[in-house]
N, C-alpha and C positions, 0 to 999 in steps of 0.2 A: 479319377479327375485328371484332366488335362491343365498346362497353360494357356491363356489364350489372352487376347491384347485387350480390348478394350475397358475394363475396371478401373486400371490405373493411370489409364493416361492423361490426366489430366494434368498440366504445370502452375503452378504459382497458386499462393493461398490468401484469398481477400477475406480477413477479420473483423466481423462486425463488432466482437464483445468476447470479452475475457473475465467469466463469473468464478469467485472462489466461494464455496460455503459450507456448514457443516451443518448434520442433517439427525434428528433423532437423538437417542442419551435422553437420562434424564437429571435431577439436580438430586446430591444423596449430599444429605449435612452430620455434618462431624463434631462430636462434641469430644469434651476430658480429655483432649490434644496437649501435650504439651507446649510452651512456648520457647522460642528460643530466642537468643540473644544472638546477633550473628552480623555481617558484612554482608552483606548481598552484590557490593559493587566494587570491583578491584580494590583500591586501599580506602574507601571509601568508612564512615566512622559506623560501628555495629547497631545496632535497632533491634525493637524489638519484631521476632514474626509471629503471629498469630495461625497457630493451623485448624484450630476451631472456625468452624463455617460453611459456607456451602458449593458443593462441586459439581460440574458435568461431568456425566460419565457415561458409557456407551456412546458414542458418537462416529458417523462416520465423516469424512472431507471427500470433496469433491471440486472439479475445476472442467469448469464448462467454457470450452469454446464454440464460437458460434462463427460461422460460415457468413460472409455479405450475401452468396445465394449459394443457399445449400442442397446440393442439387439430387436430393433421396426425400422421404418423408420421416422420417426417425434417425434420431441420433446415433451414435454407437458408442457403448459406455463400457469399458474395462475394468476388470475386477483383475488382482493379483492374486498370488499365491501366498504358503506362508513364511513368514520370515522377511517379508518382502511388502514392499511400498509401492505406489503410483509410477515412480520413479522406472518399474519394468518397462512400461509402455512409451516413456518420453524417449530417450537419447540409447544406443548400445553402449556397454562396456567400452568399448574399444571407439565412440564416439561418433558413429553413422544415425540418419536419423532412426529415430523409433516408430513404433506401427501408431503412433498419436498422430505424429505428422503426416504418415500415410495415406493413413484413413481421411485427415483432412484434404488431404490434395486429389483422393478418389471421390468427393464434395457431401461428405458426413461430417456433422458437429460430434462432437467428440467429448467424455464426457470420460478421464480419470481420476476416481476414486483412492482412497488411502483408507483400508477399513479400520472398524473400530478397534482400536490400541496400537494403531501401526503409526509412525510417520506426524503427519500434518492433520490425523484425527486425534492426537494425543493418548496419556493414557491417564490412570489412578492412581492413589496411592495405593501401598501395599503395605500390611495385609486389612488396613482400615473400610477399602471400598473391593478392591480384590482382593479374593481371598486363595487364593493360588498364586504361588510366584511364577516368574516368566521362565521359558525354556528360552535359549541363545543357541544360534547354530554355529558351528564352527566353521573355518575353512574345508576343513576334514572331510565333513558329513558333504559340506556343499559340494564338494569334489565326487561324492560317491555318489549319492542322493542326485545331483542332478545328471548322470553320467555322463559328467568328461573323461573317468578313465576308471582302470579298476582301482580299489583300495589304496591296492600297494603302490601303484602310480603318481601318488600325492608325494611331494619334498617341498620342504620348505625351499630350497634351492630352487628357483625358477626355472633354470638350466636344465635341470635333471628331472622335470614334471614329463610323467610319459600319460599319453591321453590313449583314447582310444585310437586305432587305426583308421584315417578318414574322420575324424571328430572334427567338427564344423563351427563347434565352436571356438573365435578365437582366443589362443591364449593367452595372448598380451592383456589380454581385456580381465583375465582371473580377479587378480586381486580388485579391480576397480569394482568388479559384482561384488567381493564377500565385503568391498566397503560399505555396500547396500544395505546391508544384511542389518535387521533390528529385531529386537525383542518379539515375542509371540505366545499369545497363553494357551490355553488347551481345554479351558473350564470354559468359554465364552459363544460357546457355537448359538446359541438362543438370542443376546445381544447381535449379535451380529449382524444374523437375519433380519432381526428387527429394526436396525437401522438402515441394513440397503433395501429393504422393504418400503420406510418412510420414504426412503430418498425413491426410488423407481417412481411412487405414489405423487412425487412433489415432479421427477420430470419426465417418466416414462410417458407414454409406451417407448420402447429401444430395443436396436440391436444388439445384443448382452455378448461381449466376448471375456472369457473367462480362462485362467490358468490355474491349474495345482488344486491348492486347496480352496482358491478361488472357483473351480471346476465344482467341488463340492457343494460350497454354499448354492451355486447357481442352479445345480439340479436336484437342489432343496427346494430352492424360490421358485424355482418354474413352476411346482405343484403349488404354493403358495396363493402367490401373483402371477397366473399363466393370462391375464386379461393386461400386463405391464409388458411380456414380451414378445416383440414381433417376429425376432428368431435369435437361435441359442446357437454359439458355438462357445464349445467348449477343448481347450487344449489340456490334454494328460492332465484328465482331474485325480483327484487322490482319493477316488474312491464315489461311490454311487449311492443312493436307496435303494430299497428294492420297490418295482413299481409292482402296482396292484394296476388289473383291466379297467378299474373304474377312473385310475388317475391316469392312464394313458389314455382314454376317452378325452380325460378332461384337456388334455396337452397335445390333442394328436395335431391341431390346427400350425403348431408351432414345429416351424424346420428346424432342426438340431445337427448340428454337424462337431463329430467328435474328431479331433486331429492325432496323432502319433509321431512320435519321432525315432528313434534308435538304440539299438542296444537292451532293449525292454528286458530280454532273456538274459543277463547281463547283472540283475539287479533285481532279488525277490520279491523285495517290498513292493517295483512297481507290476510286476506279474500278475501281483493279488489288486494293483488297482484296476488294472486294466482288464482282469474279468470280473470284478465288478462292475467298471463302466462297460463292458458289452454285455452282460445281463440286461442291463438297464435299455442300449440301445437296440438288440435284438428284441426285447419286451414291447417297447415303444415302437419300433417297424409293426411286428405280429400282431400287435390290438390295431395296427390301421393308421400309426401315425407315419409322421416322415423327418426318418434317421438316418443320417448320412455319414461315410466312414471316410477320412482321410488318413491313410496310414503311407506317412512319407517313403517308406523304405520298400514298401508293395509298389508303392508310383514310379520306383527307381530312384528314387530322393534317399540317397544313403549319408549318414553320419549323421544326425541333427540329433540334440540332445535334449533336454528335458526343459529348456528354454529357448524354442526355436524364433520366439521373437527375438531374441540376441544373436542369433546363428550367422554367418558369413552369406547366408542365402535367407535371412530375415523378410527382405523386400519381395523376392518372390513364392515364400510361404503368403506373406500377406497377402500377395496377391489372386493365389489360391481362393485365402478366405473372402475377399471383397467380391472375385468371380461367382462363387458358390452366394453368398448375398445377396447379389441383385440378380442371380437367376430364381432364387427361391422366392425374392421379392416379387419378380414379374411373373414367376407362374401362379402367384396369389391373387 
């Protein structure tokens, strides 16, 4: 895959409408709760709380913007990864715009999500409605996990943080991501599905761009919901299905473009994701469908790291993915 001009050029963004709403969950009631005696409001006098009653739960949020003329036939909706909120796709770390506003100004409504128990889809209590507690990522992990650098490379000293050689992502911007960073369960994968299912249901059909673990759930749903997606890219998912010929029949209509960033060899865990996401895309080519490989560092695109919508060259990864879009759109 090449650069090439016309995808992005568009300037200035006319706003019809700015939808927030949460989508799926169901109501689970709580009884033999304790009550508590408490302040709810700075020196405010104590009351009593009530925690018997009834709650949503599974849910996901979503925030729809709409274009005054949106100049594509489907939206483009953003799933994140894990550990991670909506908030991937609005503004960078380091405070350039995000692939939200991108995509808006390439004349696509735009459509990011907060999946269920992350962020602004809220979560449960625990262990009354969850029954598994949350995993929390460290700076640590985020350091390794998403390769900014090796292991040993991490200091809490900001000074002495050594990254990768050529590492694109910048580092001023560090701590401003691990402030991102929220709770995430591990027991929820069937929820999940189930809510960005409802939601595809309530606005798809769409262009589904997806990260991480995000990359997962969506090349769950594609088999799901393959009649909600018009085309699937997916960046450094954490991992695949394995496809059977009959479900690659069912999905071959749908263009899939998997992206890659740096350093993969680098870091085990993502080794074993990335031959499972190319099983899955060599599988999907071979039964007849069409699967498209962006591997930045083959293109000459070296250092991006495992969230190259933050990367110092953000805007012209995106612009890869909107090119690869509307060519795959028009040849349909």
């Amino acid at each position: 895959m090449t650069m090439s001009e016309p995808a992005m050029a568009r300037t200035g963004v006319s706003i019809a409408s700015i939808d927030s709403f949460h989508v799926g969950g169901e109501v689970v009631k709580l009884t033999d709760q304790p009550k508590l005696e408490m302040r709810v409001a700075g020196k405010g006098v104590a009351r009593e709380v009530d925690l018997n009653g009834s709650y949503v739960t599974g849910q996901v949020y979503a925030n729809h913007v709409r274009l005054s003329q949106p100049q594509h036939d489907a939206p483009v909706m953003f799933w994140h990864g894990g550990a991670m909120t909506g908030v991937t796709w609005e503004t960078t770390p380091d405070g350039r715009p995000g692939w939200q506003w991108l995509f808006l100004e390439a004349g696509y409504d735009v459509i990011v999500t907060d999946a269920v128990e992350r962020g602004r889809a809220s979560w449960s209590p625990y262990p009354q409605i969850y029954k598994a507690p949350p995993v929390f990522r460290t700076k640590e992990e985020s350091w390794a996990m998403y390769r900014f650098g090796p292991k040993s490379g991490f200091k809490d000293d900001v000074a002495s943080r050594q990254p990768f050689e050529g590492q694109r992502f910048p580092m001023s911007g560090f701590d401003a991501l691990a402030a991102q960073l929220v709770p995430r369960w591990t027991t929820h994968d069937e929820m999940t599905l189930a809510a960005y299912e409802a939601l595809l249901r309530k606005v798809g059909p769409v262009h589904l761009v997806t990260h991480s673990q995000g990359g997962w759930f969506s090349l769950n749903m594609v088999l799901r919901a393959p009649e909600l997606i018009k085309s699937l890219v997916v960046i450094e998912p954490a991992g695949a299905p394995t496809l059977s010929k009959e479900d690659a029949k069912r999905i071959s209509h749908i263009p899939h473009l998997f992206v890659w960033g740096d350093y993969i060899e680098d870091v085990p865990a993502w080794k074993n994701y990335r031959n499972a996401a190319d099983e899955f895309m060599h599988a999907l080519k071979g039964f007849g469908g069409t699967s498209n490989l962006l591997d930045l560092p083959r293109e000459g695109i070296r250092g991006n790291s495992h969230v190259p919508m933050m990367d110092d060259n953000s805007a012209d990864i995106a612009k890869l993915v909107a090119d690869w879009m509307e060519r795959t759109s028009n040849a349909g």
